[in-house]
N, C-alpha and C positions, 0 to 999 in steps of 0.2 A: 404548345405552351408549357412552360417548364414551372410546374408547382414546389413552391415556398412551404420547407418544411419549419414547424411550430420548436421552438428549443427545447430541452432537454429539461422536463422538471429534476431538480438534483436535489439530494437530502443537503448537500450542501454546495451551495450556488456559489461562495468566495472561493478563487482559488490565490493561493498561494505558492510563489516561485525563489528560488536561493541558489545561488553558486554555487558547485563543488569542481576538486579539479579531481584527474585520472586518479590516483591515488584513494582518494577519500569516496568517489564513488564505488572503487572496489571496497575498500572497507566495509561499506554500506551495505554491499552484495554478497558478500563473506559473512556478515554475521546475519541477515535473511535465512542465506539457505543453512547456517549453521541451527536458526531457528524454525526452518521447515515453511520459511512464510514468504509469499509471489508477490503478494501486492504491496508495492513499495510505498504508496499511498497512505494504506493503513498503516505498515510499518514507521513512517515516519511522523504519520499524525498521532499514534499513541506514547512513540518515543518525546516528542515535543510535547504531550499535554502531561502524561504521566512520570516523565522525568528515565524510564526502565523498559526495558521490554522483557517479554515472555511470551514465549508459543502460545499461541492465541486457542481457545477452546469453542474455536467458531465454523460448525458445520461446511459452509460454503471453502473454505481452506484446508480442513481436513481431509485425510484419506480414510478410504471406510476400511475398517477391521477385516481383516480376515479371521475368519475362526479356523 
């Protein structure tokens, strides 16, 4: 008997979706890693609420220091 798994509690449960073509997704991917940042998610949910982006000073993104 094949068990039904329960969904995904999500901080945030809407998702949202939008077109790009080849071009504009490099764009996208070009200024990412020019800002050191993977998740294209976040990248795009702070650029749409905060108008800017900035190298984010968030633990789970960062790499650890080398001393």
């Amino acid at each position: 008997m094949i068990e039904k798994r329960k969904p995904a509690i999500r901080q945030r449960p809407i998702q949202v979706k939008f077109f790009v073509d080849e071009r504009e997704l490099g764009l996208i991917k070009a200024r990412m890693a020019q800002l050191g940042i993977e998740n294209m998610s976040a990248y795009l949910r702070q650029v749409a609420i905060d108008g800017y982006e900035e190298k984010p000073d968030l633990p789970e993104r960062c790499e650890p220091n080398n001393p």
